[in-house]
N, C-alpha and C positions, 0 to 999 in steps of 0.2 A: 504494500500500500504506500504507494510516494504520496508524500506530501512534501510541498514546497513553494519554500516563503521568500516574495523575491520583495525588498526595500527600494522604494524609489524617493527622489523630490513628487511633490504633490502636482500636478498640472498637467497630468495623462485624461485623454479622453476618454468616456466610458468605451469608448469603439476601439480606442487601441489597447483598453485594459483586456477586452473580449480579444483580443488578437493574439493577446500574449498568454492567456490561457489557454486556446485552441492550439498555438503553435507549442507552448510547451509542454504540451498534453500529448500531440503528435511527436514531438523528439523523443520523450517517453516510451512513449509504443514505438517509432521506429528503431531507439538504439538500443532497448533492456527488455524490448517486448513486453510491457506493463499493460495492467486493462486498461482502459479508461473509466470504465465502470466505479474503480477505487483508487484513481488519481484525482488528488485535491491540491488546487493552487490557490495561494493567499498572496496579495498585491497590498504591501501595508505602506500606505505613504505617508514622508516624512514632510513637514515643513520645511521649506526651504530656511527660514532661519535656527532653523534647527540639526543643520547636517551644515560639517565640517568638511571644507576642504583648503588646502594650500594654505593655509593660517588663517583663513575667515570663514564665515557664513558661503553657502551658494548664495544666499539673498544678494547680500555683497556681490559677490562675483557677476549673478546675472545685472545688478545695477549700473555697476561699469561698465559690462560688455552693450549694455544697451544706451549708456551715455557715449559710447565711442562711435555706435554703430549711426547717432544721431548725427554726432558731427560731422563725420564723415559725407552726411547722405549731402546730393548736391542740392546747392540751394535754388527754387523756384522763383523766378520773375511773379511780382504780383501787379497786376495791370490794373 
């Protein structure tokens, strides 16, 4: 009976939380030969300020990557 608990940041879609159960259900069965019947997967997420990486928050990390990505963008004539 697998069961298996995959931790993410929080901001998956329910469509691709379904995708990742199907597809890790399928890896299951195709590499261990597992029922599916008694394969159970748990998608627990974490908040983003609350998971650690690189010496800060992901909050952090996504905040700068999304203030760079702004600067960056080119800027628009306004008529």
């Amino acid at each position: 009976m697998p069961y298996v608990r995959i931790e993410i940041t929080d901001g998956a879609t329910d469509e691709q939380k379904l995708q990742i159960y199907e597809e890790t259900t399928e890896m299951l069965v195709r590499i261990l030969g597992k029922n599916p019947e008694y394969t159970f997967i748990v998608i627990e997420e974490v908040d983003n300020k609350n998971w650690g990486h690189k010496g800060t928050s992901v909050a952090k990390i996504r905040e700068a990557e999304a203030a760079a990505k702004a600067a960056a963008a080119p800027l628009t004539a306004v008529a």
